[in-house]
C-alpha positions in Angstrom: 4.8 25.6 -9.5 5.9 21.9 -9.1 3.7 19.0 -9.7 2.9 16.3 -7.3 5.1 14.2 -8.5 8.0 16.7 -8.2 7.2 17.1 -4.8 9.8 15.1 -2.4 8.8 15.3 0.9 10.9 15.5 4.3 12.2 11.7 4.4 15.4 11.6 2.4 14.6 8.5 -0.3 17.9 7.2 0.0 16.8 5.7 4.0 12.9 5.4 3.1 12.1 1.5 3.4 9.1 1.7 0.1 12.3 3.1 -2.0 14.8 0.0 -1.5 11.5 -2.4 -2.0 13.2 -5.3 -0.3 11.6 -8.6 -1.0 10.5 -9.5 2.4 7.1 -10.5 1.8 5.1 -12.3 -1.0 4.9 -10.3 -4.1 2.0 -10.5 -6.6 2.6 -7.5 -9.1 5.4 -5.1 -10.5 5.9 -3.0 -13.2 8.2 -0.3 -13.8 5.5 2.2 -11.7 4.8 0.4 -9.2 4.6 -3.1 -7.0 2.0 -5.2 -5.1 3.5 -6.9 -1.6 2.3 -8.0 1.4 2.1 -5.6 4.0 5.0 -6.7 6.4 2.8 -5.2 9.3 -0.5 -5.6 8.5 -0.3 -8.8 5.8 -2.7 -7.2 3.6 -2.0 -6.5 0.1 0.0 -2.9 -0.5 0.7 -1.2 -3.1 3.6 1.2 -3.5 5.0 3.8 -6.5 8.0 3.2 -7.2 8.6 7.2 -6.9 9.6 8.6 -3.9 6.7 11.3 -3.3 2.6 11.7 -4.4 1.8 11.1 -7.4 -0.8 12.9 -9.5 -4.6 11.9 -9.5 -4.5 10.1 -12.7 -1.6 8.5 -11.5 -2.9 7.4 -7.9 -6.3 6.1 -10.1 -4.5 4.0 -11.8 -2.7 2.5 -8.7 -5.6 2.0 -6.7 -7.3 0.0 -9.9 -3.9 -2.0 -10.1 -4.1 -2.4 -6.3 -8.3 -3.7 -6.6 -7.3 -6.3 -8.5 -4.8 -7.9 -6.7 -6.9 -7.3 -3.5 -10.1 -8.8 -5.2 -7.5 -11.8 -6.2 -7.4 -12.0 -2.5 -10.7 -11.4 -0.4 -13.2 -11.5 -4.2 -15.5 -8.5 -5.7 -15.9 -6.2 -2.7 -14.6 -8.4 0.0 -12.1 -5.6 0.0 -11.5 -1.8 1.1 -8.8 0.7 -0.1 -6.9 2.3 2.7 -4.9 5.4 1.5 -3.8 7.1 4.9 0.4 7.0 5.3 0.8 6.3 8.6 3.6 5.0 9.1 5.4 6.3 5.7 3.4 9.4 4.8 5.9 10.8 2.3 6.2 8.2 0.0 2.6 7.0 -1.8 1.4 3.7 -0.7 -2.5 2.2 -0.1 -3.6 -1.3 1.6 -6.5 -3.4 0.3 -8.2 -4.6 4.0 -10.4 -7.1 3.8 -14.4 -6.2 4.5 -14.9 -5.3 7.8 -11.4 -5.2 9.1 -8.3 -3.6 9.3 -5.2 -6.4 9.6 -5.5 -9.8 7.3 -6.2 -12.7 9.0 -2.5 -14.1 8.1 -1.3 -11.1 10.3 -0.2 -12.5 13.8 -1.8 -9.0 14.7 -5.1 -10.3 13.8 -5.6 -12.6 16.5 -4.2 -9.3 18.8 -5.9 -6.8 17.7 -9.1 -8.9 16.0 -10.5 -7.6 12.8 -10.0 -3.8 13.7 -7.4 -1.4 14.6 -8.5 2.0 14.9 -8.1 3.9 12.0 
């Protein structure tokens, strides 16, 4: 049986937008697992692995506590909440840090839109 991270999903890498991680927003981490970018959409800090697929739990730990600290960097200790749902991407693993109370940050021209929420 394959592992999780042998698993590749319907999107073919090749076209999947996470996979070429073009610079097109500020970046504040990157190693050779994974990077930290502004959310092009939502402007809040994201976090991407550099494999095309879903990692395994010790793997996606490890992301989200890579991904905590650039989002307390951001909003401070708990001024933050991870958001792990793929909606837009859901084969290739990514999470968002949203500030406290809302779903877009407030550099997002979508926050003055939308306000603090979006549904979820």
């Amino acid at each position: 049986m394959e592992s999780r991270s042998e698993i590749r999903l319907s999107s073919n890498a090749d076209e999947c937008l996470l996979c070429r991680a073009e610079r097109v927003t500020a970046w504040h981490y990157e190693d050779d697992e994974c990077w930290v970018a502004d959310c092009l959409v939502c402007a809040t800090p994201m976090i991407v692995w550099r494999t095309h697929g879903l990692p395994e739990a010790e793997i996606e730990r490890r992301l989200i506590d890579q991904l905590g600290r650039a989002a307390a960097a951001r909003y401070g200790d708990g001024g933050y909440w991870i958001d792990a749902e793929r909606r837009r991407i859901p084969d290739h693993w990514h999470a968002h840090a949203r500030p406290e109370g809302g779903f877009f940050d407030p550099k997002s021209a979508l926050y003055t839109k939308w306000g603090r929420s979006a549904s979820r």
